[in-house]
C-alpha positions in Angstrom: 5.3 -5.4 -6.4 4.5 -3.1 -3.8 4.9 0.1 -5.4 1.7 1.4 -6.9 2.4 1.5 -10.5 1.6 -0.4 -13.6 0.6 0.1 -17.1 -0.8 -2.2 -20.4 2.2 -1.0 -22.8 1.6 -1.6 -26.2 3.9 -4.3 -27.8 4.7 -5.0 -24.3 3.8 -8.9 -24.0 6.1 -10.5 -22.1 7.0 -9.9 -18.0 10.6 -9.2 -18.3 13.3 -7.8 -16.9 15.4 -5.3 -19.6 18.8 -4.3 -19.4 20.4 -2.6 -21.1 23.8 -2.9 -22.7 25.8 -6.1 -22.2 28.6 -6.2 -19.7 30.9 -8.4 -22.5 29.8 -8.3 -26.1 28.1 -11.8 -26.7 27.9 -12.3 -22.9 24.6 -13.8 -21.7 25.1 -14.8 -18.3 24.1 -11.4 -17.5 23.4 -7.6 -18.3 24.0 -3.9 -16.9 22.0 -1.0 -17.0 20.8 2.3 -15.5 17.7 0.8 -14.5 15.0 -1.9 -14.4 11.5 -3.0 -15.9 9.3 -5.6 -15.4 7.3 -5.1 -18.6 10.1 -5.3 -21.0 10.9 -1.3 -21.9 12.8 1.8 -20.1 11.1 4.7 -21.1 14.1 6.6 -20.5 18.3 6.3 -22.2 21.0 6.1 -19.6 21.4 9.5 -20.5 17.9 11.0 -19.4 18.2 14.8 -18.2 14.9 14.6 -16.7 11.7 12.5 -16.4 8.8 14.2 -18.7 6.3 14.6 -15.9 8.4 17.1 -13.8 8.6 20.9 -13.8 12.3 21.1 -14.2 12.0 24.7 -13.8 10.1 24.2 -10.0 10.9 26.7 -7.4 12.3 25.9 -4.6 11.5 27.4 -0.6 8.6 27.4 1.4 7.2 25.0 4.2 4.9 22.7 3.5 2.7 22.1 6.4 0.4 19.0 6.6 -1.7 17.2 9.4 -1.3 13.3 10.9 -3.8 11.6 13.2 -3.3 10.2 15.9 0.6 10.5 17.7 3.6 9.1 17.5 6.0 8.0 19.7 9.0 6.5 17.5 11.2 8.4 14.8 12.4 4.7 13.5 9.3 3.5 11.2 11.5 0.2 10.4 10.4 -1.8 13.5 7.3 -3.2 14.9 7.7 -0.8 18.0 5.9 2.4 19.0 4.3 4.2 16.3 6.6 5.9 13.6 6.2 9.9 12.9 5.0 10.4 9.5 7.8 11.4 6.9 10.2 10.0 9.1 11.4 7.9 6.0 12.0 10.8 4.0 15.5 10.9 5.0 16.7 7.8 3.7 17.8 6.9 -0.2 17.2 3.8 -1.6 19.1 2.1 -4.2 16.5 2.8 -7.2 13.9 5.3 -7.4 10.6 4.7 -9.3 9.4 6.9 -12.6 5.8 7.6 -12.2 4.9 7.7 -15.8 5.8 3.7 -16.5 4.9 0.4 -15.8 7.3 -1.0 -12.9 10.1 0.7 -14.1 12.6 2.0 -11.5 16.0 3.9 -12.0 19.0 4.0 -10.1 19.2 6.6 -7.0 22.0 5.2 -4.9 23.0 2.7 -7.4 24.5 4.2 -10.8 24.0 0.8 -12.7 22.2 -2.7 -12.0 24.1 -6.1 -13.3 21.5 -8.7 -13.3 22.1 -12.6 -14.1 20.2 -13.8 -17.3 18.1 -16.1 -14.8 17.9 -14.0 -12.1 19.9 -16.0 -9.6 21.5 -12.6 -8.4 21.9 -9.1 -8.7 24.6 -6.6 -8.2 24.5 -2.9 -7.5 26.8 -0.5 -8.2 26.7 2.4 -5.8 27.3 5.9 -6.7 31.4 7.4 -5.6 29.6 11.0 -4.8 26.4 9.1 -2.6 27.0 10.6 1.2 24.9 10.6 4.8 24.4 13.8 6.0 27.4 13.4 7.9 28.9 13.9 5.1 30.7 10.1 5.4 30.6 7.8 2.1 27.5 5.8 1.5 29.5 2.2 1.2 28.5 -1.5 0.5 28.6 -2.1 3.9 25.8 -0.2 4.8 23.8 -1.8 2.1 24.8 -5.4 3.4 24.2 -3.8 7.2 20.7 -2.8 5.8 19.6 -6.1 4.9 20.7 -7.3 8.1 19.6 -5.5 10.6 16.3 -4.9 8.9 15.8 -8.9 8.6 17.1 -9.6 12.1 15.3 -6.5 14.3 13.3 -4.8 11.8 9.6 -5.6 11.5 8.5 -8.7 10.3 7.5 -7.8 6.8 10.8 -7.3 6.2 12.0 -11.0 7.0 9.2 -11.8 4.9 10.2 -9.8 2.1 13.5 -10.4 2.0 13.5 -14.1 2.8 15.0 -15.2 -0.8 17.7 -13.2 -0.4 20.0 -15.5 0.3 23.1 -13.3 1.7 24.8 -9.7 0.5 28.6 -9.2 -0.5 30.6 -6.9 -1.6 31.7 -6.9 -5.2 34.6 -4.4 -5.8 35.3 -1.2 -3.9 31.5 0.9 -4.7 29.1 -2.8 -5.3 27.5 -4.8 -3.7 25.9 -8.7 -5.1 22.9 -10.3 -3.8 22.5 -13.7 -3.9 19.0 -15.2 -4.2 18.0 -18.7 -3.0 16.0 -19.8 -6.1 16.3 -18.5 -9.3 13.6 -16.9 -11.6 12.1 -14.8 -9.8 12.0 -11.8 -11.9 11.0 -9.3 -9.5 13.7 -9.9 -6.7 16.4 -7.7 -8.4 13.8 -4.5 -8.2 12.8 -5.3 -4.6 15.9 -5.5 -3.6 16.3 -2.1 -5.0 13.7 -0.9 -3.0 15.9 -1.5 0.2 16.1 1.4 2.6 19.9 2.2 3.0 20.8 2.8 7.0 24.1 4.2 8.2 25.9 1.2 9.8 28.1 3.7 11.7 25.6 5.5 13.0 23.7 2.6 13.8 26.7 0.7 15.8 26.1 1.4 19.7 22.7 2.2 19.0 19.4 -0.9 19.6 17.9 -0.5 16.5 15.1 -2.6 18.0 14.0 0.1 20.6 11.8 3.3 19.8 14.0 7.0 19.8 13.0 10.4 19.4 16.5 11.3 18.5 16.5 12.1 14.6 18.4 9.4 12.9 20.6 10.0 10.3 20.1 9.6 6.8 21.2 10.5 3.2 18.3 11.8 1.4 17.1 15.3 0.6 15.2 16.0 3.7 16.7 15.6 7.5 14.6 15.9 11.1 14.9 19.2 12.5 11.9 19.3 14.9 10.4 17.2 17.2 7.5 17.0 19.7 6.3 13.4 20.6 2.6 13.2 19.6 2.2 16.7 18.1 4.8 17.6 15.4 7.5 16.7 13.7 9.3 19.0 11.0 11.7 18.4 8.2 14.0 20.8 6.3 15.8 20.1 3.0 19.4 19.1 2.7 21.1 22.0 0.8 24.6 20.1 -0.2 22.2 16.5 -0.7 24.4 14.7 -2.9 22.0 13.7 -5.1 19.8 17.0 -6.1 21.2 17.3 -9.5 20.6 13.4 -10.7 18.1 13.3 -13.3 15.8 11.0 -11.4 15.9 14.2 -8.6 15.3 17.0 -11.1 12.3 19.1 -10.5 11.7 17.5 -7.1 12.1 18.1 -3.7 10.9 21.4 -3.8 9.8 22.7 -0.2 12.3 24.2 1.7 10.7 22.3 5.1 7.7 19.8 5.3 6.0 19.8 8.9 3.1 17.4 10.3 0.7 19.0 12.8 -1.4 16.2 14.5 -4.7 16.0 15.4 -7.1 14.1 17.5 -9.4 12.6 14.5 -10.1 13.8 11.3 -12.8 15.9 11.7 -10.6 18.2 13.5 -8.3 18.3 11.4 -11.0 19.4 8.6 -11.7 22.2 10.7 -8.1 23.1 10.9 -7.3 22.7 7.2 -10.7 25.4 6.4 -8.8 28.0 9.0 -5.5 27.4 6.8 -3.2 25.4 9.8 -2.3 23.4 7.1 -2.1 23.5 3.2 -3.6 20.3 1.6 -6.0 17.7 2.4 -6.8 14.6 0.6 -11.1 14.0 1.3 -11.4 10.5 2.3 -15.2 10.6 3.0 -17.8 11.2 0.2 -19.7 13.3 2.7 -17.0 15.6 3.4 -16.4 15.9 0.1 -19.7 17.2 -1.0 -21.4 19.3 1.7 -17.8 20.3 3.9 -16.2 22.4 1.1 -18.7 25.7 1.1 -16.7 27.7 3.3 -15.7 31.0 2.3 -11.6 30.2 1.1 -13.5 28.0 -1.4 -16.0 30.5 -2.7 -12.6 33.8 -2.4 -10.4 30.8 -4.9 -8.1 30.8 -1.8 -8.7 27.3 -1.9 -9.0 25.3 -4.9 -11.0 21.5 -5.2 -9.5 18.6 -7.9 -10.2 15.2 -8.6 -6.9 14.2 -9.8 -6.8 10.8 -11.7 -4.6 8.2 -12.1 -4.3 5.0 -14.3 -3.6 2.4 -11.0 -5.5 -0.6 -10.2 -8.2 0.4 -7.7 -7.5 -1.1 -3.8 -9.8 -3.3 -2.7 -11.3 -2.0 0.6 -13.8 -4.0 2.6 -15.4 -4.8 6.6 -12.4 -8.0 7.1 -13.2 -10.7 9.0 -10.6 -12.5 11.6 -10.9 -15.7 10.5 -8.6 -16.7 13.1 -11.8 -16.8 15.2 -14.3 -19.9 15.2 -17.3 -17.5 14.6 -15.9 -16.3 11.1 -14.5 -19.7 10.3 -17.2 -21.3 8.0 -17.5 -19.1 4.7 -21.2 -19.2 4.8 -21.0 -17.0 7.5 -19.0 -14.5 6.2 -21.1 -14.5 3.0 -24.4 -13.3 5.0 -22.3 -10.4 6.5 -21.8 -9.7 2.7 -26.0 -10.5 2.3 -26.8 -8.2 5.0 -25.1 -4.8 3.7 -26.9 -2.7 2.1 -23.9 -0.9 -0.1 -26.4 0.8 -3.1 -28.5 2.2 0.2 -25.2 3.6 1.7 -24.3 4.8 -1.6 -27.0 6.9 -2.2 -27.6 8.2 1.3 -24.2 8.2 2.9 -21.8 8.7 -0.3 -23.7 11.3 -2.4 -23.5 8.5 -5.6 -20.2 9.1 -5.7 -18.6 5.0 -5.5 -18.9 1.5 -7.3 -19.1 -1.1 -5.2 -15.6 -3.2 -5.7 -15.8 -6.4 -7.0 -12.2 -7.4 -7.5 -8.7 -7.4 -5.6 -7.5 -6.2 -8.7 -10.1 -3.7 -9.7 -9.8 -1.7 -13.0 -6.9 -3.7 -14.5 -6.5 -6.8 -16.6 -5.6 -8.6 -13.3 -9.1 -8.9 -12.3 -11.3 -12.2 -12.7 -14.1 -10.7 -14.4 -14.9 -13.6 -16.8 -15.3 -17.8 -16.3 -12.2 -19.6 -16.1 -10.4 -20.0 -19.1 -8.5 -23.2 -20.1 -5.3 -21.8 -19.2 -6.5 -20.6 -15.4 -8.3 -24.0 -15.6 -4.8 -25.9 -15.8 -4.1 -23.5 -12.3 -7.2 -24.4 -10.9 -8.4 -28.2 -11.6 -5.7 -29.5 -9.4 -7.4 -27.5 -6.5 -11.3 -28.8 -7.2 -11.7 -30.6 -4.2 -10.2 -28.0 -2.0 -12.5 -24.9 -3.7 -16.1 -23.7 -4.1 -18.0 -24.9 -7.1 -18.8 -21.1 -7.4 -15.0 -20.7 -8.8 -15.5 -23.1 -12.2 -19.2 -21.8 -12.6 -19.8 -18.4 -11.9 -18.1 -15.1 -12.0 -18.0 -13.4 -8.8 -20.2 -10.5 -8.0 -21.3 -8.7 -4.8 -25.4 -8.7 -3.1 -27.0 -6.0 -4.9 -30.1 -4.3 -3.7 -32.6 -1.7 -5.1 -30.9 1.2 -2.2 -34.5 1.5 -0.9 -33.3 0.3 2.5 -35.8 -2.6 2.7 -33.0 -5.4 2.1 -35.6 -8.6 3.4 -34.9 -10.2 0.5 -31.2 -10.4 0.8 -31.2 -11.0 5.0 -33.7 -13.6 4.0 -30.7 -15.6 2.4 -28.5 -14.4 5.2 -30.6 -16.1 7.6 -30.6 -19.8 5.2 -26.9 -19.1 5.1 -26.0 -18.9 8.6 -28.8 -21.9 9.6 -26.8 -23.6 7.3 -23.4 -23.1 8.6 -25.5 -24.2 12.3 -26.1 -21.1 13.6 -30.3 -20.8 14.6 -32.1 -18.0 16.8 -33.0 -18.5 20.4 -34.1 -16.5 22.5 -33.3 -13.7 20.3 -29.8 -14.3 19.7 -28.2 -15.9 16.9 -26.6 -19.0 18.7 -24.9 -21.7 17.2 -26.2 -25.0 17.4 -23.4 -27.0 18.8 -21.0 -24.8 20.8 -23.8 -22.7 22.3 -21.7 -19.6 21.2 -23.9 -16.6 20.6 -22.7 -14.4 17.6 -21.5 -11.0 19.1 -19.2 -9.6 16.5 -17.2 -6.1 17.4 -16.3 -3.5 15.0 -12.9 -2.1 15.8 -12.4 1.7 14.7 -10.2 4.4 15.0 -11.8 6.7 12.7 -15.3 8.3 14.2 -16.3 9.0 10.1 -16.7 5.4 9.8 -19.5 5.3 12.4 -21.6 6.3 9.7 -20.7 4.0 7.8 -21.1 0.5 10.6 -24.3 2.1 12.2 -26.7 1.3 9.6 -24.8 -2.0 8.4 -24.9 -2.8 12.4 -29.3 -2.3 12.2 -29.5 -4.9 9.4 -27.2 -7.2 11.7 -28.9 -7.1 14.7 -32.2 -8.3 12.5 -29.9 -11.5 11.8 -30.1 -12.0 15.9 -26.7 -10.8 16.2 -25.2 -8.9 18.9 -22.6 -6.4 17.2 -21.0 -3.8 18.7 -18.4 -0.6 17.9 -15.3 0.0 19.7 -13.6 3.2 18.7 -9.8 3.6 19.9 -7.3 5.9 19.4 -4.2 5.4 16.8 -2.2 3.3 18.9 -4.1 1.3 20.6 -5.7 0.2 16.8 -2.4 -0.9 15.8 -1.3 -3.4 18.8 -4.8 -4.8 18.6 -4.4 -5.3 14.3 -0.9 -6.1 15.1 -2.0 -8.8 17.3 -5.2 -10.1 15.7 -7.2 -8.9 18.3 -10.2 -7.9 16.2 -13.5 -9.2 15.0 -14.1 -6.7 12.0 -11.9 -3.7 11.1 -12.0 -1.6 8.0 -9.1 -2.1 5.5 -7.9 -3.3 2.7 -5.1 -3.9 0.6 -3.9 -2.1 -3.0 -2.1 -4.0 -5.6 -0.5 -2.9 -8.6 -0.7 -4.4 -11.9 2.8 -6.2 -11.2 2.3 -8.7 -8.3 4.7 -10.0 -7.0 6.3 -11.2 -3.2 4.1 -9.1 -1.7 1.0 -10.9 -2.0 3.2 -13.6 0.5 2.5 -10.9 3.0 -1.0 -9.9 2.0 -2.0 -14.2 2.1 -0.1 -16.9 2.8 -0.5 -18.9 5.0 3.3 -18.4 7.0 2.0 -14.7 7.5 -1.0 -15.6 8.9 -0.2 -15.7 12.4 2.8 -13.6 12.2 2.2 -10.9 14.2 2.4 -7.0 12.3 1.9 -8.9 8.7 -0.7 -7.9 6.1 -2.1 -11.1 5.8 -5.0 -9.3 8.8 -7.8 -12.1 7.5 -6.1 -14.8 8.5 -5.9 -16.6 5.3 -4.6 -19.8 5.4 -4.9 -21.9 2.0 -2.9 -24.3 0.3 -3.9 -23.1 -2.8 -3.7 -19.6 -1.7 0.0 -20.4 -1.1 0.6 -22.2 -4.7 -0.9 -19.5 -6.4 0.9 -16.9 -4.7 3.9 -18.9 -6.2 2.4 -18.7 -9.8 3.0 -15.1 -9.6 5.9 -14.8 -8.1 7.3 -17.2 -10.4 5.4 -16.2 -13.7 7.7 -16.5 -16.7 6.1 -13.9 -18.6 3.4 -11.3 -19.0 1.1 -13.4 -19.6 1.2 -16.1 -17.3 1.7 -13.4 -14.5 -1.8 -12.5 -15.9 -3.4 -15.9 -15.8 -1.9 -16.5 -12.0 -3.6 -13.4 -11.1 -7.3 -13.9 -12.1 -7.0 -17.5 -10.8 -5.6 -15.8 -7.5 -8.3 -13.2 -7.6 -10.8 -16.0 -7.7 -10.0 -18.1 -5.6 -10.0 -15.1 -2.9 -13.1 -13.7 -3.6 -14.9 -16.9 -3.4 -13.6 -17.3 -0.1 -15.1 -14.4 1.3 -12.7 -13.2 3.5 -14.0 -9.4 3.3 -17.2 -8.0 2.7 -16.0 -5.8 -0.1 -16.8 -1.7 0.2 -15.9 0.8 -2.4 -13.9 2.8 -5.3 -13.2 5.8 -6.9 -10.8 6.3 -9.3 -10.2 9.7 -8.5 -8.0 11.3 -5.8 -10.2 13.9 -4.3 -7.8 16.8 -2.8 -8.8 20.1 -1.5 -5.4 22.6 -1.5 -4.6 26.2 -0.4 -3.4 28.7 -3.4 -0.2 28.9 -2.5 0.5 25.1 -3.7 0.6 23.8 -7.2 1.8 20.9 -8.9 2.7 19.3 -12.3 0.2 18.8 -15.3 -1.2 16.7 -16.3 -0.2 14.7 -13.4 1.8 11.4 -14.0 -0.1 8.4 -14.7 0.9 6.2 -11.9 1.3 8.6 -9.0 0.2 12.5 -8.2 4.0 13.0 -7.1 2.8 14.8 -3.8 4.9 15.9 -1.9 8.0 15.1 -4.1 7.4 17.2 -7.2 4.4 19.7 -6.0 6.1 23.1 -5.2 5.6 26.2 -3.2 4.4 29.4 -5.1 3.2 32.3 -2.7 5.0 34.6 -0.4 5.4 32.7 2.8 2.7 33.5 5.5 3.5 31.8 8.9 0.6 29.5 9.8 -1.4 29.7 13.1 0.4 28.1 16.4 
């Protein structure tokens, strides 16, 4: 699952859905409740006032004000086209609505109860009588069908993706709406379909949903678009008669009378602009920042206040990713001597102030990750695959080139040179050239962040003593995302972050249909028939622990690939704020709830135009 939650509940052994409450006493084909799990427990009785982590009593007013990069040229962040303003999905309702303090538990939002079949052949959703677009016309089960449609048909491809077992939508009685699935089993489906972003078929008739717009859509949920100026801001203001601001799942949230986004160039302006208070928080991305930026005199006066707020997720997995669509990055020896030739416990000390661990799993921190041999029951995954995998899989457990961070890495660029003479790549002249094609190995690093020229420049030294010809390309925002969009790239900076429920989405983060998709996840290129079946493992996992089992073997069988040369963690959320902000504590376990349940608590002061 996409969302980033997850959580080891005790008792909790089994990966199952629970619902609560028959629909006919003694009736198994299928249950109703006020919300889903995957783990097998709702924290929280249909009758709920509140979840635990919220400050019910949270006042409500102010403007938030925050910064984007970049621009924007597009208020409709459902397509591939033009680049979307951030928050511009804050005015839409879904049909459930996550809790932050559980393990891939969501509750209903649009829909006031779920009916599930007992083998999760189909779902149905009924919607709320009061639910209303800002209109003030009924939310219906039309709009959910028209949702599913329109975002499959015109929407961006992740969403055919996504969606692609859901068979068709009906309606099911005057307020629901049933989803048929196209295989059954597959636990997970019922929540993602929950997870649908509702549009306003009325709205939407007339209109190419396809194109880009600047004219604010409408919407249902607690904020609507009030201000716009292409590529500079974009301002939201709370809906005071939302329909939904007294649920329980709403309580204590949705505090700031309006939320704006100022952008900037890059984001060292925008540091500059957050320390003369243009805008009220900032979450530090760079280590550097983070220990030498935030002396200035706000900081020192308490105006300002620093916190490393932590959370219980599985860690992303961030890395330099190879286009393996390209015949240079094609043999995994190669990709291995990028990994030989960076220097991270060098970077760490120098660049990052000590402050990371160098990542070593695509499940990092969680029960998910492959940090021991094979056992018999991954085996049982994995033998049917031997010819197709590395011996490195059955035999060791996987862990990145370390170094002693004195700079002097010969001994690891001394395998990186046996690695790539073994793939048939030798130096002449200079140059790294291979053997056969005559190709020389020029590799560009495609940025659109100039904080990560820090980061490539040194990394980019111990290259060139390889014989190779590498090169940085910074771009702006939008130009980034055609070229990633299009796998036009030979390294970028990225990464993906699971939770510790897995599920569809790793079809868009791997498989092999997404790899030349254009917009997917799936931005290495992977293309592996074992990739694909274990993908299915996990989609399919009958319980807990097989879910687990799929996951270290998937884990594996990606890491011995070597599709990324993997970078960094912290497990903190470093996030510099202005007084006048606070927020709930302890903060939940799964997600800091910014901007939804953070609040405004000064007097107003306008900010700088």
């Amino acid at each position: 699952m996409r969302i980033l939650v997850g959580r080891n509940l005790i008792g909790c052994l089994l990966l199952v859905l629970v619902l609560l409450a028959p629909v006919v006493a003694g009736a198994q084909a299928s249950r109703t409740a006020h919300g889903l799990s995957l783990f097998g427990y709702l924290k929280y009785p249909p009758d709920f006032k509140h979840f635990d982590y919220v400050n019910p009593a949270a006042p409500k007013g102010g403007v938030l004000h925050m910064a984007a990069i970049g621009g924007f040229d597009s208020l409709n962040p459902f397509i591939l086209k033009g680049d979307p303003a951030a928050g511009a999905s804050m005015i839409y309702d879904r049909l459930l609505t996550q809790s932050f303090d559980e393990a891939g538990s969501e509750y209903g939002l649009l829909a006031q109860s779920i009916e599930v079949a007992k083998d999760f052949s189909w779902v149905i959703f009924t919607l709320r009588p009061e639910a209303r677009w800002h209109d003030g016309k009924p939310v219906t089960p039309e709009d959910v069908i028209f949702s599913l449609n329109i975002l499959k048909e015109k929407g961006a491809p992740i969403y055919r993706f996504y969606y692609a077992n859901v068979k068709s939508a009906s309606k099911a009685g005057a307020h629901g709406v049933r989803f048929d699935f196209d295989a059954a089993g597959n636990r997970e489906l019922p929540q993602i379909v929950g997870q649908l972003p509702i549009l306003p078929a009325h709205y939407w008739k007339g209109r190419d949903f396809a194109a880009t717009t600047l004219e604010p859509p409408l919407g249902s949920g607690p904020y609507r678009i009030s201000k716009v100026e292409a590529n500079r801001t974009i301002m939201l203001e709370r809906v005071a008669d939302y329909w939904g601001k007294d649920l329980p799942v709403n309580v204590g949230a949705y505090n700031f009378d309006q939320i704006g986004f100022e952008y900037y160039r890059d984001d060292t302006v925008a540091l500059e602009a957050f320390k003369a208070d243009n805008f009220d928080v900032r979450f530090e991305s760079s280590a550097k920042n983070w220990a030498t930026a935030y002396d200035f005199p706000a900081i020192k006066q308490g105006k300002v206040i620093r916190a490393e707020l932590q959370t219980r997720n599985a860690e992303p997995m961030q890395g330099f990713l190879f286009n393996t669509r390209r015949a240079k990055f094609s043999d995994p020896r190669v990709r291995l001597a990028f990994n030989y030739a960076f220097d991270f416990e060098w970077a760490n000390k120098n660049l990052f102030y000590g402050q990371y661990a160098r990542t070593r799993s695509y499940f990092q921190n969680s029960e998910l990750a492959a940090t021991d041999l094979p056992d018999a029951a991954e085996l049982a995954l994995l033998e049917p695959f031997r010819s197709q995998l590395p011996p490195e899989v059955f035999t060791k457990v996987y862990a990145p080139p370390v170094t002693d961070g004195s700079g002097e890495n010969r001994k690891n660029l001394r395998e990186a040179q046996r690695l790539v003479a073994e793939a048939g790549w030798q130096v002449v002249d200079g140059a790294l050239t291979h053997a056969k094609s005559g190709e020389k190995m020029q590799v560009e690093f495609l940025l659109e962040q100039p904080s990560f020229e820090r980061i490539v420049s040194p990394y980019v030294r111990n290259l060139e003593r390889l014989g190779i010809k590498p090169a940085i390309r910074m771009v702006d925002t939008a130009q980034y995302k055609n070229r990633t969009d299009a796998y036009d790239f030979d390294v970028i900076i990225g990464g993906v972050s699971n939770s510790l429920s897995p599920g569809n989405e790793q079809r868009e983060y791997w498989s092999s249909a997404a790899a030349d998709r254009p917009g997917s996840r799936n931005l290495m290129g992977v293309k592996s028939p074992v990739v694909d079946a274990l993908i299915g493992k996990i989609i399919f996992a009958e319980n807990r622990a097989a879910l687990i089992i799929a996951s270290h073997a998937l884990d594996r069988v990606l890491l011995w690939g070597h599709y990324l040369v993997p970078q960094w963690h912290t497990p903190v959320v470093r996030t510099a704020y202005w007084d006048v902000l606070d927020y709930p504590r302890p903060v939940p376990d799964y997600n800091i709830g910014f901007p939804d349940l953070w609040w405004y608590k000064g007097k107003q002061v306008p900010k700088p135009q």
